[in-house]
C-alpha positions in Angstrom: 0.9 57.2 64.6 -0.8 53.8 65.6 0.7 52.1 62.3 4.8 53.5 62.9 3.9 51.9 66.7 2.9 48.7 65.7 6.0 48.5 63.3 8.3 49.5 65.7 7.3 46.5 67.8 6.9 44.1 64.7 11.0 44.8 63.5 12.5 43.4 66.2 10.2 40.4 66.6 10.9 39.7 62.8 14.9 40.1 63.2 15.3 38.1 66.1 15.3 34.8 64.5 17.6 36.6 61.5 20.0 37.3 64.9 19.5 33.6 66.5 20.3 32.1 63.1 23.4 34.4 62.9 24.6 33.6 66.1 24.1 30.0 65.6 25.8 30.0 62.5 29.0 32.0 64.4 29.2 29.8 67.3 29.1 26.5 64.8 30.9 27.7 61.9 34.0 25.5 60.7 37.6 27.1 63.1 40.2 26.2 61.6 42.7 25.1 64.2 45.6 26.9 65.8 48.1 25.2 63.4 46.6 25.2 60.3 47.9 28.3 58.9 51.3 27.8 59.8 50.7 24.3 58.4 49.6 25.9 54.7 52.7 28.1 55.1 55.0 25.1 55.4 53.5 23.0 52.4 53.9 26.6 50.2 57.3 26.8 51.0 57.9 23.2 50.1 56.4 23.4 47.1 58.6 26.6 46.1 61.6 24.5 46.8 60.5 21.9 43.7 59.3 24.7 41.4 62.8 26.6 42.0 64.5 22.8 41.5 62.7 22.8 37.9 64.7 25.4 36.9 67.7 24.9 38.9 68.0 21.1 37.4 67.2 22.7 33.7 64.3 20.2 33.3 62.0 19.7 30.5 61.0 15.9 30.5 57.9 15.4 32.3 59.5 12.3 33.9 62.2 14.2 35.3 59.6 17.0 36.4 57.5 14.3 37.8 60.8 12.4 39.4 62.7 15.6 40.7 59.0 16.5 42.9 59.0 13.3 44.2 62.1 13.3 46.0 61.4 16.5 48.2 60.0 15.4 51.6 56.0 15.3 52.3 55.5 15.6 48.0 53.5 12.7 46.2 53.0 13.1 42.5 49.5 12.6 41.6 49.6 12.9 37.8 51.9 13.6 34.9 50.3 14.8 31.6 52.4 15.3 28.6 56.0 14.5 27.1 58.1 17.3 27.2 58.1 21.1 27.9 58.4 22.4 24.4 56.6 20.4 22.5 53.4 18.8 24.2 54.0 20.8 27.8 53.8 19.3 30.9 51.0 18.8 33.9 52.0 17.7 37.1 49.1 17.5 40.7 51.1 17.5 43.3 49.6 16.8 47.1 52.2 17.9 49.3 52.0 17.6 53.4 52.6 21.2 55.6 53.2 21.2 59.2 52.6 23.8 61.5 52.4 24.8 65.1 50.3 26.8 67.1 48.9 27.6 70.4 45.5 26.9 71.1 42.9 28.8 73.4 44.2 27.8 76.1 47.6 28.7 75.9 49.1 24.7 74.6 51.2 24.8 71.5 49.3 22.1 69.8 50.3 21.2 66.0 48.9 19.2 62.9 49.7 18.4 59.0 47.4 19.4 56.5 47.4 18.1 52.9 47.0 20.5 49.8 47.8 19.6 45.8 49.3 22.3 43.4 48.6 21.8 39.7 51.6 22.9 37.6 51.3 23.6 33.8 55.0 23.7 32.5 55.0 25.2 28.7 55.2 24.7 25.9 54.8 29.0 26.1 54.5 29.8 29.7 54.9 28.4 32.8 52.2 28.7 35.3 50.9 26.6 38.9 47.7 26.6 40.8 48.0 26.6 45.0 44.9 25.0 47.1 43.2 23.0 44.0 41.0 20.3 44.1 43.0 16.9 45.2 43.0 14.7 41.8 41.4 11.2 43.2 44.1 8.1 42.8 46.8 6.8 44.9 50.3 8.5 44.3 52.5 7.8 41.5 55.0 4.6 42.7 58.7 6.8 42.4 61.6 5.3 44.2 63.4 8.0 46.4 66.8 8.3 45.0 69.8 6.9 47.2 72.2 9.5 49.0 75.9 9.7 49.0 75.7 11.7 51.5 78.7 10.7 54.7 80.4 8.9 51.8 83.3 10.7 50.9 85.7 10.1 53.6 84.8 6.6 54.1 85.3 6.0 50.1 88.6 7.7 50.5 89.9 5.6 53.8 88.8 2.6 51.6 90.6 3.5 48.8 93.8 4.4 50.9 93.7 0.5 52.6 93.5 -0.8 49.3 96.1 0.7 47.1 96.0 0.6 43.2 94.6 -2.7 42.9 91.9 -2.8 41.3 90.2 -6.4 42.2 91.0 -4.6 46.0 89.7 -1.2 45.3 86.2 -3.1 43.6 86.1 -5.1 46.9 86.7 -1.6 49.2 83.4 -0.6 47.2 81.2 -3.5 47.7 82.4 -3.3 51.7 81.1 0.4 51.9 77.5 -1.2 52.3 76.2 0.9 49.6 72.2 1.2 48.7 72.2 -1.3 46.0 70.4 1.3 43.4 74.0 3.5 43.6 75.6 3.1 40.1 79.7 2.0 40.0 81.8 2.1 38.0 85.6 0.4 38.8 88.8 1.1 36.1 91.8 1.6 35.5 94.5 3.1 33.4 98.2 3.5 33.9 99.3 2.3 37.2 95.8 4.7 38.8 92.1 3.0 39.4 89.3 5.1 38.9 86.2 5.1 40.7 82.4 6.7 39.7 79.8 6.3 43.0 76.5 7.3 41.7 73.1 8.1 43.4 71.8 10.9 40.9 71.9 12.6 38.5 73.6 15.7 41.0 74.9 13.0 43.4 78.1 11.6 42.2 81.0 11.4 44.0 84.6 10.4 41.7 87.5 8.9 43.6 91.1 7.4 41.9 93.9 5.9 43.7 97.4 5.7 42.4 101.1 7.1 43.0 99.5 10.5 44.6 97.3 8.0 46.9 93.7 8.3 47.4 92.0 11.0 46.1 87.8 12.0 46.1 86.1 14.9 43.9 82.3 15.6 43.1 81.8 17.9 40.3 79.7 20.7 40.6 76.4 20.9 39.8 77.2 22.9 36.5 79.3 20.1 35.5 76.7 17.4 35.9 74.1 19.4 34.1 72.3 17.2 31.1 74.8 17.2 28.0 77.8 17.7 30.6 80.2 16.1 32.1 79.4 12.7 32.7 79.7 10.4 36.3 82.0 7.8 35.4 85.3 6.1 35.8 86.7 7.4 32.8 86.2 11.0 34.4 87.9 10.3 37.3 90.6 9.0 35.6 90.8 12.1 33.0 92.7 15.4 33.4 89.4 17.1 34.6 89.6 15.6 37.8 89.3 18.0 41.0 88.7 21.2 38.3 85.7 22.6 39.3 83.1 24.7 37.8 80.2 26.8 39.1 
């Protein structure tokens, strides 16, 4: 009787600093703020957007992989590993930026970014990616963003109007458009009509001719512009294909 007495009283002397160390451990253990999962949330979605672009854009060279990523807002391409899809495969570490929004404890929406790299191993039999991995150490690989065309499709076409089929006057309509200086042009012409091929990438291109039907701007559809496709040039805007589009 004596002995089940004297453990009774000896459990909850040996617990308690089991329970102190517990609640210590609660009351300091890492919160992650308010934000943070919304934050995660964002950076996933971003990150579906490239993987869904990899097979929207047909890719298979890692330099496009590793070029196409870059361009999508908050990505940074750590590495690139391997030549092409079917052959070697392809690697890419990506760290890409989330934002999110929350409200804290008290009631204030409070938000934050939050950096997390995806590892994604394209072919050469399967394609597969890794969320939340280790951040590979290294500063981001230096890709230029690409240019936009975006806005310039009535501006081109006003141009164009002003200057009539002339083409030392349709090349100087061009230059006066202010373009970013890595936008590819092309100027020709061919019977009476001057053709014109704006360029940003390899989906940005924006065709334009000017002749006896006046000025006239297309973009060819993303189908068209596909690797092995039509090409963004003067010549095309001068051809029969002009304005015929494709999905």
């Amino acid at each position: 009787m004596r002995t089940r007495t004297l453990l009774a009283l000896a459990a909850p002397v040996a617990l308690a600093p089991l329970l102190l160390a517990g609640g210590l451990w609660w009351a300091q253990r890492p919160v992650e703020p308010a934000w943070h999962d919304s934050a995660v949330a964002d950076a996933t979605e971003t990150v579906d957007r490239v993987e869904a672009r990899f097979t929207y854009d047909h890719l298979y060279k890692a330099a496009d992989y590793a070029h196409t990523a870059a361009q999508e807002p908050g990505v940074a391409v750590l590495q690139v590993h391997g030549e092409t899809h079917w052959q070697t495969g392809v690697t890419l570490a990506l760290r890409v930026t989330g934002h999110g929004q929350g409200v804290n404890g008290h009631g204030r929406v409070v938000e934050g970014d939050v950096e997390i790299c995806f590892r994604f191993r394209l072919g050469p039999e399967r394609d597969s990616r890794d969320d939340g991995i280790d951040c590979p150490a290294g500063d981001p690989l230096p890709i230029r963003p690409d240019p936009s065309l975006s806005g310039v499709d009535e501006r081109l076409k006003r141009a164009l109007a002003a200057a009539g089929p002339d083409e030392a006057a349709v090349r100087a309509a061009v230059e006066g458009l202010g373009l970013d200086a890595a936008v590819q042009r092309e100027v020709a012409t061919a019977g009476g009509t001057v053709g014109v091929a704006l360029r940003a990438a390899q989906y940005d291109c924006l065709l334009a001719r000017v002749g006896p039907k006046g000025a006239e701007t297309w973009r060819p559809s993303h189908t068209q512009l596909a690797p092995g496709e039509l090409r963004c040039s003067a010549g095309l805007a001068l051809s029969d294909q002009f304005g015929h589009h494709q999905r």
